[in-house]
C-alpha positions as CSV (number, residue, x, y, z in Angstrom):
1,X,0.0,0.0,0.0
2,X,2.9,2.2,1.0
3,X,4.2,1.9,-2.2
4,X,1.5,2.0,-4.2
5,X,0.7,5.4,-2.3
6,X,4.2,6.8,-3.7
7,X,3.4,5.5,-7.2
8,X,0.6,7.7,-7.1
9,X,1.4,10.3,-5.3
10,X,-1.6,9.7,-2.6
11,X,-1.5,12.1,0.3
12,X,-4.8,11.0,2.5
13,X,-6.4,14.4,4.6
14,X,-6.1,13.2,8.0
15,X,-7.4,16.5,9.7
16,X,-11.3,17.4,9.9
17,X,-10.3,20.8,10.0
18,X,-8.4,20.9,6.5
19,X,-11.5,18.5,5.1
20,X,-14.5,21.3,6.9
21,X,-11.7,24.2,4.7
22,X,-12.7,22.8,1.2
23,X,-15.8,22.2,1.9
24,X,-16.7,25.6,3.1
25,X,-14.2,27.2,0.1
26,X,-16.5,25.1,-2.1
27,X,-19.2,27.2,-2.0
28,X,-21.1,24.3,-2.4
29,X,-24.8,23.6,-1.1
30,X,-28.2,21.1,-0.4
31,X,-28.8,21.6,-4.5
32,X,-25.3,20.9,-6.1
33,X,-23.9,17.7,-8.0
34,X,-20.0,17.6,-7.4
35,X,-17.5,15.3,-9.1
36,X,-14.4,14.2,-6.7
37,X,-11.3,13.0,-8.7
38,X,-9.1,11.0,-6.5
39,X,-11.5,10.2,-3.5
40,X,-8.8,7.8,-1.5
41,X,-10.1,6.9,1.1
42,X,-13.7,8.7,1.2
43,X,-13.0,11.3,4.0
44,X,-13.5,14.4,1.5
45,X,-16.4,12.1,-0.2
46,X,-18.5,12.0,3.3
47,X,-18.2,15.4,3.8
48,X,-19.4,16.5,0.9
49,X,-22.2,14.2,0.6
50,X,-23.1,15.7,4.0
51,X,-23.6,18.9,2.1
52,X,-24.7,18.4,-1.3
53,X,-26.9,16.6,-3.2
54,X,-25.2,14.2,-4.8
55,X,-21.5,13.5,-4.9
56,X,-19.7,11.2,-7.8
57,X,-16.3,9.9,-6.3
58,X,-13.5,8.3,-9.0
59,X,-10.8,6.7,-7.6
60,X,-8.2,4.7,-9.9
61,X,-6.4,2.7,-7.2
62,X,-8.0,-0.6,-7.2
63,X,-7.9,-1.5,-3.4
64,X,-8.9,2.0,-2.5
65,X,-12.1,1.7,-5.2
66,X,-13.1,-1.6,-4.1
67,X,-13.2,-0.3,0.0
68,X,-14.7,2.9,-1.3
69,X,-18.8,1.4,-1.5
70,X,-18.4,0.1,2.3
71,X,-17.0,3.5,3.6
72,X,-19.7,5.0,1.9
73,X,-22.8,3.1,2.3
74,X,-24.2,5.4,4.9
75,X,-24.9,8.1,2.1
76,X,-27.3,7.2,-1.2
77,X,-26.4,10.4,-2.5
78,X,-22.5,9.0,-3.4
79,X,-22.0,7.1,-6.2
80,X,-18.2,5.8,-6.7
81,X,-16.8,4.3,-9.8
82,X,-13.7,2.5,-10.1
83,X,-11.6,4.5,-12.7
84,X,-9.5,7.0,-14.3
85,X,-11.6,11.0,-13.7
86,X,-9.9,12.0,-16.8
87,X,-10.9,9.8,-19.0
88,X,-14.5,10.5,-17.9
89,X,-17.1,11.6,-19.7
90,X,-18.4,15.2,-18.2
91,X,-21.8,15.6,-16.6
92,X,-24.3,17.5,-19.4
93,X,-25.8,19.3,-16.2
94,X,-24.1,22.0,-14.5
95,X,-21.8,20.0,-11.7
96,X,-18.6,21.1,-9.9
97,X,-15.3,19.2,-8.8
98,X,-14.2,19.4,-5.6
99,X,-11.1,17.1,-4.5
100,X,-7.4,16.2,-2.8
101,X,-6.0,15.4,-6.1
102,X,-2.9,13.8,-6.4
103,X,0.2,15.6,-7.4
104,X,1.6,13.6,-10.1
105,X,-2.3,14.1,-11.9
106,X,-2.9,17.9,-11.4
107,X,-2.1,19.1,-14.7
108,X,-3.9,16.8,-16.2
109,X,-7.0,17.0,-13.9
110,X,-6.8,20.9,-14.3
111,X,-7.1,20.1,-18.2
112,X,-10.2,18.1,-17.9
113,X,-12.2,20.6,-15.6
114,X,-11.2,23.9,-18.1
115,X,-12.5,21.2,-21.3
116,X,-15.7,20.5,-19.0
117,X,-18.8,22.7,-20.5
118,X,-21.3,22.6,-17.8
119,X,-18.6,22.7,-14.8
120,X,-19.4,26.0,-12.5
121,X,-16.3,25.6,-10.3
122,X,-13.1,23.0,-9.3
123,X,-12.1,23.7,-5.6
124,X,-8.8,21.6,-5.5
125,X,-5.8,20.7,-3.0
126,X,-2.9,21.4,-5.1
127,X,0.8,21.5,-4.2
128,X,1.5,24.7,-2.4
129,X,4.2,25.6,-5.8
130,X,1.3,24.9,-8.4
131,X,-1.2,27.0,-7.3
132,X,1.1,29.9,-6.7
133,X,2.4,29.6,-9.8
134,X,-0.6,29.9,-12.2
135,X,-2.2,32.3,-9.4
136,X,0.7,35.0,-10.4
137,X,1.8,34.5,-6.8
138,X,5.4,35.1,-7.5
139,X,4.9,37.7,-9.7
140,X,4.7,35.7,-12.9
141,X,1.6,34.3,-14.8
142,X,1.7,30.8,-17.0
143,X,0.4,30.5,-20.3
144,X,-2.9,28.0,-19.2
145,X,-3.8,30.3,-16.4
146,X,-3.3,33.5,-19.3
147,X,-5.0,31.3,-22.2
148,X,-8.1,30.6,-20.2
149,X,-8.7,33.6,-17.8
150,X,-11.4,35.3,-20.2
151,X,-13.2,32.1,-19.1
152,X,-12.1,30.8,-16.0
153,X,-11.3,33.1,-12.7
154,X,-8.1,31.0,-10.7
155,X,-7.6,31.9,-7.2
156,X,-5.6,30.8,-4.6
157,X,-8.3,30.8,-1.5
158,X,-5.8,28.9,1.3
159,X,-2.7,27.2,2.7
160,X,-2.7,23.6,4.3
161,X,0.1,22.4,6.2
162,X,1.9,19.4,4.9
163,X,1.2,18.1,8.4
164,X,-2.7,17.3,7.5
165,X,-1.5,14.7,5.7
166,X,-0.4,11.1,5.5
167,X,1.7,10.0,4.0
168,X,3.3,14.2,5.3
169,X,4.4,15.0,1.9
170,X,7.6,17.3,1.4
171,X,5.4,20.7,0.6
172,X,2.3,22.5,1.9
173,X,-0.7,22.0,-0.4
174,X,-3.0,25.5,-1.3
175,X,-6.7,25.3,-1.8
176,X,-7.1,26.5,-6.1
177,X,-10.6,27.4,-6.9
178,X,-11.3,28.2,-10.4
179,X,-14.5,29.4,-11.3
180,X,-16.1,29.3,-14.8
181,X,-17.2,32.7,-15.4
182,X,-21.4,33.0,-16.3
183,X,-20.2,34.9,-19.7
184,X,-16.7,34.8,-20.8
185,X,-14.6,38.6,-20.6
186,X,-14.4,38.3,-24.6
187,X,-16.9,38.0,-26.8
188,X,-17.3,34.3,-27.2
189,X,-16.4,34.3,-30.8
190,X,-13.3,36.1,-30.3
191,X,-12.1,33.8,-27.7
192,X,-10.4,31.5,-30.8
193,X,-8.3,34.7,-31.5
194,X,-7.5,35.4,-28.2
195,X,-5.9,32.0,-27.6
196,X,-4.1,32.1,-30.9
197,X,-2.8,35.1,-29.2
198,X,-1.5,34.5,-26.1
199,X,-0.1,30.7,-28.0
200,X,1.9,33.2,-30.0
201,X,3.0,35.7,-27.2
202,X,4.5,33.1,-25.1
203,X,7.0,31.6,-27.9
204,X,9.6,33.6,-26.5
205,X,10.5,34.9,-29.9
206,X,12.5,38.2,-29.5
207,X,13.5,38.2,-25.9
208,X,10.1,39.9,-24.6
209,X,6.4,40.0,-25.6
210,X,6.4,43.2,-27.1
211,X,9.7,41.8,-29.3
212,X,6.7,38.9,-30.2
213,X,4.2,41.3,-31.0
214,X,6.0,43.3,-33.3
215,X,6.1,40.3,-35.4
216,X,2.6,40.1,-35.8
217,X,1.3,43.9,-35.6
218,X,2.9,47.2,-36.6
219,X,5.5,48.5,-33.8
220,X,3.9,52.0,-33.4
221,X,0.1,50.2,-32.7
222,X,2.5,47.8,-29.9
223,X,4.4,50.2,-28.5
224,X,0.9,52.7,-28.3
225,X,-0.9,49.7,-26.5
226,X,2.2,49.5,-24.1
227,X,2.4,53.3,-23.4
228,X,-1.4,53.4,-22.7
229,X,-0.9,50.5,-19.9
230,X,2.6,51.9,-18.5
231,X,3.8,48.4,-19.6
232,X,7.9,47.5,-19.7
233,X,8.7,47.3,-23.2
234,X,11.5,44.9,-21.9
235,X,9.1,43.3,-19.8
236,X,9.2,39.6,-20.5
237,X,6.3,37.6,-21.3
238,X,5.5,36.0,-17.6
239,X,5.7,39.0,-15.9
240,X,2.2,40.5,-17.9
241,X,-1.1,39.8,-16.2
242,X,-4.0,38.3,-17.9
243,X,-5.6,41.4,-17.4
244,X,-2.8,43.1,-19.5
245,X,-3.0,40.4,-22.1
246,X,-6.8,41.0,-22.7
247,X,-6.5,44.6,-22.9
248,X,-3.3,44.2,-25.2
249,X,-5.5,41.5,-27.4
250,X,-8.3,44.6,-27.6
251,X,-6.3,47.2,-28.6
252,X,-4.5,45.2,-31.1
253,X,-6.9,43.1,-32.7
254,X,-9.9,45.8,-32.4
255,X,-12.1,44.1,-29.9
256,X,-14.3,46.3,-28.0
257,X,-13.9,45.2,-23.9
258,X,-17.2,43.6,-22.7
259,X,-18.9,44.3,-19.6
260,X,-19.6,41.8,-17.3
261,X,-18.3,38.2,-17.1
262,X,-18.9,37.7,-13.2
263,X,-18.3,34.3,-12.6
264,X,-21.5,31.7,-12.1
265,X,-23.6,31.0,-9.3
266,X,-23.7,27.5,-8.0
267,X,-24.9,24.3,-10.0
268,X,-28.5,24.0,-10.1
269,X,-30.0,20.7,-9.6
């Protein structure tokens, strides 16, 4: 088991306090379907069936699936299937994932939740690193966090100590929340364009992003759209908020800023 732990990169939550946290950072409520990749053990399941309507638990590790129905039978609302969450097929009603993920699969998880249509919101226990990394937490901003954020809103709500854990993993995890806006920051047929964009800024070509840019749009129109949003000319690509990047996208390709794009209530039933 140990091993197979490792191989996986299972960390179990073995604090009520850290497992109330997500919950409550959820947002969640009585009316809500949730999806929980990676349920281990069932101690996040529980809780959230204890809260919301109904709760669908994967879990990949065999021995951990096949205990999961027993630690579970208390709640009708869960319904656990033994099996890989990102190779699932996507609720077609408006659900939300909420989970301890494991460490080795977050990229991949995070890929499947952004490529979900009807998911409101992923609450997740990432490493401490990821979360500040594609939250701009040390000052720099990663190209899926950039390419999405006219979509998606990613904030870093918490910290947990590595010591609410077992196996105690090397790093503190951070509670990511990344809410699916109720209408996108761009109109929706310009979002195509946008990530062309942003794919295109973030080649590096030139040193910086306004080097990039030039290549694609006349200097004076960059160098305007730089002046107008005191932006480093030198400046290089990861240090430009997504906020930048949309306004830079406007006044470059002509697309008029649209009001609006809070991000969506909670899934209805």
């Amino acid at each position: 088991m140990a091993r197979r732990r490792k191989t996986l990169s299972q960390n179990f939550l073995n604090s009520s306090s850290a497992v109330d946290l997500v919950v409550r950072l959820s947002g969640l409520g009585p009316r809500d379907l949730v999806v929980e990749p990676g349920a281990g053990e069932g101690t996040l399941t529980r809780a959230l069936a204890r809260r919301c309507r109904r709760v669908v638990a994967y879990e990949l590790d065999p021995a951990l699936a096949a205990l999961l129905p027993e630690r579970t039978r208390r709640f009708p609302n869960i319904r656990t299937v033994r099996g890989d969450f990102t190779r699932a097929r996507p609720p077609r009603e408006p659900f939300a994932v909420v989970g301890n993920i494991p460490f080795s699969r977050t990229t991949d998880i995070v890929r499947w939740c952004l490529q979900a249509p009807s998911m409101t919101s992923a609450t997740l226990l990432t490493q401490w690193e990821f979360a500040r990394k594609r939250t701009g937490g040390y000052g720099r901003w990663t190209l899926l966090t950039v390419r999405s954020w006219p979509e998606y809103e990613w904030r870093l709500l918490s910290r947990v100590g590595r010591h609410h854990f077992t196996p105690v993993p090397r790093t503190d995890s951070a509670v990511l929340r990344i809410d699916h806006r109720a209408a996108p920051l761009l109109p929706r047929e310009a979002l195509p364009a946008y990530r062309a964009f942003t794919d295109h800024g973030f080649t590096g070509v030139g040193g910086s992003l306004f080097a990039t840019l030039t290549r694609h749009h006349r200097t004076r129109r960059v160098r305007a759209a730089y002046t107008s949003l005191e932006l480093d000319e030198s400046a290089p690509v990861g240090l430009v908020r997504p906020d930048q990047w949309l306004a830079l996208f406007r006044a470059l390709e002509g697309v008029e800023e649209r009001k609006g794009g809070s991000t969506p209530g909670r899934a209805a039933p």
